[in-house]
N, C-alpha and C positions, 0 to 999 in steps of 0.2 A: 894253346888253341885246342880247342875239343868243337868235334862234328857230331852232332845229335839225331835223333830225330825229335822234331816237334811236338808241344804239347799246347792242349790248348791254353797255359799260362803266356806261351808267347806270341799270341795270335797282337798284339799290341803293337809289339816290336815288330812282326814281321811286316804288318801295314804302315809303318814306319820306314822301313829298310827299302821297301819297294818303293813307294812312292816318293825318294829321294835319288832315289836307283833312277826312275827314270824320270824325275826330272832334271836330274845331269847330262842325262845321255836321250832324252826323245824329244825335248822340247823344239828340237830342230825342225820336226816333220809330225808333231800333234800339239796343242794345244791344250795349255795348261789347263781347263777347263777338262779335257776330255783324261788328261791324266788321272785327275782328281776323282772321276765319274766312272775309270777304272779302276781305281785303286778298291772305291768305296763297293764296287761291280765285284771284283773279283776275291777283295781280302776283306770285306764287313762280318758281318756278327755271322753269316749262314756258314762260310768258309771255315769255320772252327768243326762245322760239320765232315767235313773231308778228313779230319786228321783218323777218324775213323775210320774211317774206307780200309780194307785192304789191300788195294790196287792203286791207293794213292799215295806215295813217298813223299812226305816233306823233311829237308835235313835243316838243319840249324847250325853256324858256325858259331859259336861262344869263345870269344877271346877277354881274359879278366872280370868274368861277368857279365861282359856285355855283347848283345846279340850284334854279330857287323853283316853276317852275307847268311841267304838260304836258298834251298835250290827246292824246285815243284817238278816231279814227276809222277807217270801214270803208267799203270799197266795193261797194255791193252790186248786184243785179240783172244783165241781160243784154242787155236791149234797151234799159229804159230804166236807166241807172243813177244810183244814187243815192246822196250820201253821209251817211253816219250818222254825226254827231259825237256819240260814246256820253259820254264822260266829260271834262272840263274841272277841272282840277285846280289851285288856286293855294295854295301854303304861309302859312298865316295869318300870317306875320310879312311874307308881301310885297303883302297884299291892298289896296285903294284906293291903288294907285300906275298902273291902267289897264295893267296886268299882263295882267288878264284880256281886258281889250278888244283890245289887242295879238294875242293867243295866238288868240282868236275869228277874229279878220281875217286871220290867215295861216294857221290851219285851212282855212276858207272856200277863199283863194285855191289852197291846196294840193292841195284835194279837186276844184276844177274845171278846174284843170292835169292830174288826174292823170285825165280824163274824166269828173268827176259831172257829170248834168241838173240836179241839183238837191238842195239840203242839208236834213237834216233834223236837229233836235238833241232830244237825250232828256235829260231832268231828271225826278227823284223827284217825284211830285205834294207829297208834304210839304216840301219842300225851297222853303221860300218864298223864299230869300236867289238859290236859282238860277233857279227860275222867274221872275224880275222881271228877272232878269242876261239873257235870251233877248228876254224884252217890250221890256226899254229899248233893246237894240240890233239893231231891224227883224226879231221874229221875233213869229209868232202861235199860239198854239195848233189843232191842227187836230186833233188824235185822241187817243188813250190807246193803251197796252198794258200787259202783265201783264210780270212779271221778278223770278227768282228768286234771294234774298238768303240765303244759305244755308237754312235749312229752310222761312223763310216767303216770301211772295209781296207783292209792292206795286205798286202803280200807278205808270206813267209815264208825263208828259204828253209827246208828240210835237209841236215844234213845227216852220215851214216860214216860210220868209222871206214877209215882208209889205211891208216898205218897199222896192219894186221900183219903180223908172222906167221910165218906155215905150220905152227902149231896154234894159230887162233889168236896167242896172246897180243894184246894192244901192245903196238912199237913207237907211238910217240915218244918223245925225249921233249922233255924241260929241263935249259940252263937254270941253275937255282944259285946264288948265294949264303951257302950256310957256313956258318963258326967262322966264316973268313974267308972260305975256301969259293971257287966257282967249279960247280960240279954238274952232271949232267945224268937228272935222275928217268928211269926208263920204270911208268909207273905200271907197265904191264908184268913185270916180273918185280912179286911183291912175294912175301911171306908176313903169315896170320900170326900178330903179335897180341899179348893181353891189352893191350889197353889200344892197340892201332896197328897196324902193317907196317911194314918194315919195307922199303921200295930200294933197290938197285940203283947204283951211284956209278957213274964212270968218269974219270980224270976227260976223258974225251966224247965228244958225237959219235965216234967209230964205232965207240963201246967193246974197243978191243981187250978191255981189263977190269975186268970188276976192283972197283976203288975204296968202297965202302958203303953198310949201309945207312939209309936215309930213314930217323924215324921217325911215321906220322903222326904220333901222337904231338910230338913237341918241334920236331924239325931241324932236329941236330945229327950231327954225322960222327958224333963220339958213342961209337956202339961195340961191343966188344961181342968177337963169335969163337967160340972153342972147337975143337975138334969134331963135338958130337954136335955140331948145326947149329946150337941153343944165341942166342944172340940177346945181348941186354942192352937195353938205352943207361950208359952212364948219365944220364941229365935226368929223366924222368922214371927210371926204372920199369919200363915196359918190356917186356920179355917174349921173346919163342922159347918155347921149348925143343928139346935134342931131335932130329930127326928121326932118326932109329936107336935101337933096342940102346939101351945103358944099363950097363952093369952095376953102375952107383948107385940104382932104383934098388936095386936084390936084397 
């Protein structure tokens, strides 16, 4: 699985991805009609235009070639800025495979590389499969606003990270199953790997024991870390390097 950002070769795919996305999960409270009228609204031929934007993040999940989930976020404000993760998209045929927790956590990291103070994510008030997807991984609600679906109007809840640690960092935990094992990775204490981050694993929720790293590029917990920090994906060979000074560099 590899997380991108977009280019306009997958603007196809991405009006594809969405407009299956939600008509799995919206047709309950919009009309198929108005789905169709968004899709074509908000991901037509102009929407290749945003990929240039500065302030507009689109990320791409590629799994074997094929585009499955993307996330749309924006950068807003001037003093304080903020990121708006507006839409999170995953193709029902690749959903509870933590696809979506993935694509969440490297939104997040991307938007606070790119300058956000702080993230905020917006989901349809009816949309109860998304609003629970923001609650179970460290986000709360904190406001509402209005947003217009082609002719009618709906509510959107506004949510802002909750699970924060006294040094800042994000304290959600996701139970994951990887290589076999259930582990419980904490994607706020991560480490910058060549090809993806390297995220903290703990046998427990307590997280009374660091158990092993989790890596993101590929999603296996067969990683090996030496003495000087440097840590490798045995599966895909993604790498940190040593934390401080090494004498084998001399």
């Amino acid at each position: 699985m590899e997380i991108r950002e977009a280019t306009a070769s997958d603007a196809e795919a991405i009006r594809t991805i969405a407009h299956d996305s939600l008509n799995s999960t919206y047709t309950s409270f919009l009309a198929e009609e108005t789905i169709d009228d968004a899709t074509e609204q908000w991901y037509g031929d102009s929407f290749v235009d945003d990929l240039e934007d500065d302030r507009v993040v689109f990320l791409v999940v590629e799994d074997e070639g094929e585009l499955v989930a993307f996330s749309q976020s924006e950068l807003v404000g001037q003093q304080i800025h903020a990121g708006h993760l507006l839409w999170l998209h995953v193709h029902p045929d690749h959903r509870d495979s933590g696809t979506g927790v993935r694509l969440l956590v490297r939104t997040r990291e991307t938007l606070l590389e790119k300058g956000a103070d702080e993230i905020q994510c917006f989901v349809l008030e009816d949309n109860e499969i998304g609003n629970e997807f923001y609650r179970a991984h460290g986000f709360e609600q904190a406001d509402q606003r209005e947003i217009e679906i082609g002719s009618e109007t709906f509510t959107e809840n506004v949510y802002v990270e909750s699970d924060l640690e006294d040094d800042g960092e994000w304290g959600a935990i996701d139970e994951v199953t990887v290589d076999g094992e259930t582990v419980y990775v904490s994607y706020g204490e991560a480490a910058r790997g060549s090809k993806a981050p390297f995220y903290t694993a703990y046998r427990t929720e307590e997280r009374a024991e660091r158990y092993a790293w989790l890596c993101g590029n590929c999603e296996s917990i067969d990683n090996a870390m030496d003495a000087m920090g440097r840590i490798e994906c045995n599966n895909c060979g993604n790498r940190r390097k040593a934390t401080r000074w090494d004498s084998a560099h001399l």
